[in-house]
C-alpha positions in Angstrom: 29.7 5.9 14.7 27.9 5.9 11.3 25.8 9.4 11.0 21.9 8.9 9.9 22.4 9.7 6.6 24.9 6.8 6.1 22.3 4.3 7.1 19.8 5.2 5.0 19.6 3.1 1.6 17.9 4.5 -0.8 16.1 3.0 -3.9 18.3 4.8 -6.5 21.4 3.0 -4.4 20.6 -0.7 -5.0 21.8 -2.8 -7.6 19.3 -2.0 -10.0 18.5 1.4 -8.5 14.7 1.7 -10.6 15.4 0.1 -13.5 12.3 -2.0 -14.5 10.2 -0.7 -12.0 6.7 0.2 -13.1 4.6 1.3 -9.8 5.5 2.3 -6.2 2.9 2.4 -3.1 4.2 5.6 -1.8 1.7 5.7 1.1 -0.6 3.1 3.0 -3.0 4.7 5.9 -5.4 2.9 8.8 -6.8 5.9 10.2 -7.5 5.5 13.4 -5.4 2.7 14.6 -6.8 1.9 17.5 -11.0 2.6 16.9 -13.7 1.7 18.9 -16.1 -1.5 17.8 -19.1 0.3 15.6 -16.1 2.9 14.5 -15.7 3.4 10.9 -11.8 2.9 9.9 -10.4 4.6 6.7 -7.6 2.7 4.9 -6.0 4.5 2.0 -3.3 3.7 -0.5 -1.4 5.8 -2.8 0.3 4.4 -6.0 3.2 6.4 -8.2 4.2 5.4 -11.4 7.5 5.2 -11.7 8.2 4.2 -15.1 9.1 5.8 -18.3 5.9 5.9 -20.0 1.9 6.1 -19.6 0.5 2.8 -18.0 -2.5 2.3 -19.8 -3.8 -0.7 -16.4 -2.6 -0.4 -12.8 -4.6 -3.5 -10.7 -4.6 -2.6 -7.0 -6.4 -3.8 -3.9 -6.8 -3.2 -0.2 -7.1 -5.9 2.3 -8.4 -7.3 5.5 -6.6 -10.3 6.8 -7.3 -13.0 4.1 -10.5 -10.7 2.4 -10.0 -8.2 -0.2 -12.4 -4.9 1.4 -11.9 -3.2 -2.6 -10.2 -3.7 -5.8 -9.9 -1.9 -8.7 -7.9 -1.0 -11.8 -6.6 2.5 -13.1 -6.0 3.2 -16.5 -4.1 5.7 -18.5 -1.6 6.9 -16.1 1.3 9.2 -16.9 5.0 8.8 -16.2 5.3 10.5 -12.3 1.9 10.4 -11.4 0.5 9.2 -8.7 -3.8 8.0 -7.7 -5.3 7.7 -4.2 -8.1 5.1 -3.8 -9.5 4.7 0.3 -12.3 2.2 1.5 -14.4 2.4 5.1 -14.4 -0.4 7.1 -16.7 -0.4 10.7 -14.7 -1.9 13.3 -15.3 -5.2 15.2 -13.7 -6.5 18.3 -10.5 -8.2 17.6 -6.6 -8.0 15.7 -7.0 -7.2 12.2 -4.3 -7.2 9.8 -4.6 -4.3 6.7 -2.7 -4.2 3.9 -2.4 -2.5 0.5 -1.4 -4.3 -3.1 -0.4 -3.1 -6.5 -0.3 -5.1 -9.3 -1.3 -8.5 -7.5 -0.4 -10.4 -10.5 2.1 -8.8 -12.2 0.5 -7.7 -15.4 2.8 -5.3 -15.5 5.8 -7.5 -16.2 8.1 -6.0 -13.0 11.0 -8.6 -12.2 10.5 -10.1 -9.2 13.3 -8.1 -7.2 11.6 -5.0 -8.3 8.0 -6.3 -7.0 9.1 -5.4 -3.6 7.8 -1.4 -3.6 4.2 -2.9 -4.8 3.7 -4.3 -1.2 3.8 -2.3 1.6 4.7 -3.0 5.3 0.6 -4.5 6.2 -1.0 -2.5 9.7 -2.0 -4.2 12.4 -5.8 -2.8 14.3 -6.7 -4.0 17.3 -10.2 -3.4 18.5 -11.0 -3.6 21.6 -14.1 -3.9 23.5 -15.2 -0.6 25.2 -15.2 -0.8 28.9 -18.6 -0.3 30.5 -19.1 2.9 33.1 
């Protein structure tokens, strides 16, 4: 039986470990997950820089199924640092898919094996109808 540890693969083991990587989501938030229709919903995303040197433009945006909700750029960040950016959404009935991007068009010159860590796992709201008393 393999222990926890053993099944964990870690950026730094791949084939290229970080080598050419420039930016790394290191956090995407819906908060809440489940709201009420007329509930305002916070989705957050948090970008690292992970490469040698100051990136003078990091593109991002945040998503709603096929509509970008906000989308920005930030400039002049150093080696190891990371920039939050959030955006309200009120809730309406129905599945909505969330999601988080980082350099959407690859400005940033990453190989495409190392454009993986730009795009997070998306979440998934549902919102249902409240139930009348």
């Amino acid at each position: 039986m393999k222990s926890k540890e053993s099944s964990i693969i870690k950026n730094e083991d791949t084939i290229e470990g970080r080598k050419n990587d420039k930016v790394e989501v290191t956090d995407f938030s819906v908060k809440p997950v489940k709201p009420k229709p007329g509930e305002q919903v916070l989705i957050s995303i948090t970008v690292k820089n992970v490469s040698g040197r100051t990136l003078n433009e990091i593109p991002w945006q945040i998503g709603k199924d096929k509509e970008i909700l906000y989308s920005g750029e930030r400039y002049n960040l150093p080696t190891g640092k990371s920039f939050k950016v959030s955006v309200s959404w009120t809730s309406v009935t129905g599945t909505h898919f969330f999601f988080g991007d980082v350099d959407p068009r690859n400005i940033l010159k990453e190989p495409r094996t190392k454009q993986f860590n730009n795009f997070p796992q998306g979440v998934d709201v549902i919102v249902s109808k409240t139930k009348k008393p």
